[in-house]
N, C-alpha and C positions, 0 to 999 in steps of 0.2 A: 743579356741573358747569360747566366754562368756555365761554362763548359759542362760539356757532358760531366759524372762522376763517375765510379766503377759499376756492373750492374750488380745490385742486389739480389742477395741469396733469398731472404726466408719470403713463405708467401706473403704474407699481411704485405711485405717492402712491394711485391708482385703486384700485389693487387690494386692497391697508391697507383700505382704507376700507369695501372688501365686503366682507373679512376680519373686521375689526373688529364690523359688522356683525351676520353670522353668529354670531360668537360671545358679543357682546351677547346674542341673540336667548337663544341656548342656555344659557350662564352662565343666565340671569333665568329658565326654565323650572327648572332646576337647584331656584335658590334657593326660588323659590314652591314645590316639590313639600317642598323641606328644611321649611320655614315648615310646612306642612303636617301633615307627617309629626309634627311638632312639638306640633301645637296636637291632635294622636291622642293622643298621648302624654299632657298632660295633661288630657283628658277623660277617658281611662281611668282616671289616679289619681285625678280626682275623683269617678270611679262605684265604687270602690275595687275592681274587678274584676280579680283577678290575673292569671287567664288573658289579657284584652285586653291589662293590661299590659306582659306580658312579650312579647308579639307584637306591638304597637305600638312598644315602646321594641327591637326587635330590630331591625325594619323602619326607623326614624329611624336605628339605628344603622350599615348599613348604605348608606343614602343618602348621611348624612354622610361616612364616610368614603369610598365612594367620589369624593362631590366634591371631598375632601381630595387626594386619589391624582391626579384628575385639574385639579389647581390652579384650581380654581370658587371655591372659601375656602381661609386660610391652614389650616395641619395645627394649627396652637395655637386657633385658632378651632374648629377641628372638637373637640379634643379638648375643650376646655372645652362647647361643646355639648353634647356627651354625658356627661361627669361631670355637667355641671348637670340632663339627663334622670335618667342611674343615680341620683342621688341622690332628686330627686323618686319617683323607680318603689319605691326599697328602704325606702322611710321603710310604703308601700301593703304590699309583701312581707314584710318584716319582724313588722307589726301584724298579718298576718295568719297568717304560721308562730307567733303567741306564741297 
């Protein structure tokens, strides 16, 4: 991240800046809850519990895209997120319909 600049005079520069802000703030709860939801997911496939799984990996999947929908992460970021979840979940699913 680029060093501070000098602060800005006029409002509009002002107002960017609580703007920006804000949305910092929000984007970064976004992403920590994403991280999260994340690390559910693979605690579940490593308890091999399908029922968690499929409710963990349901719950990630719908975080995700929502932050995708509302441009928090790119749509190819999100989608790769979640193929890289479905995959870890159905390797758990899979071993256990056989």
């Amino acid at each position: 991240m680029p060093g501070k600049s000098t602060p800005k005079k006029n409002l509009s520069a002002l107002k960017r800046v609580r703007q920006a802000e804000k949305r910092q703030l929000r984007n970064k709860s976004v992403k920590t809850a994403i991280k999260t939801a994340t690390k559910r997911v693979i605690a579940a496939v490593e308890e091999k519990d399908r029922e968690k799984v499929q409710k963990e990996l349901l719950e990630a999947t719908k975080l995700i895209c929502r932050a995708a929908a509302k441009g928090i992460i790119h749509r190819n970021a999100a989608s790769r997120k979640i193929s890289r979840l479905a995959v870890m979940a159905n390797k758990v699913l899979r071993a256990e319909a056989a």
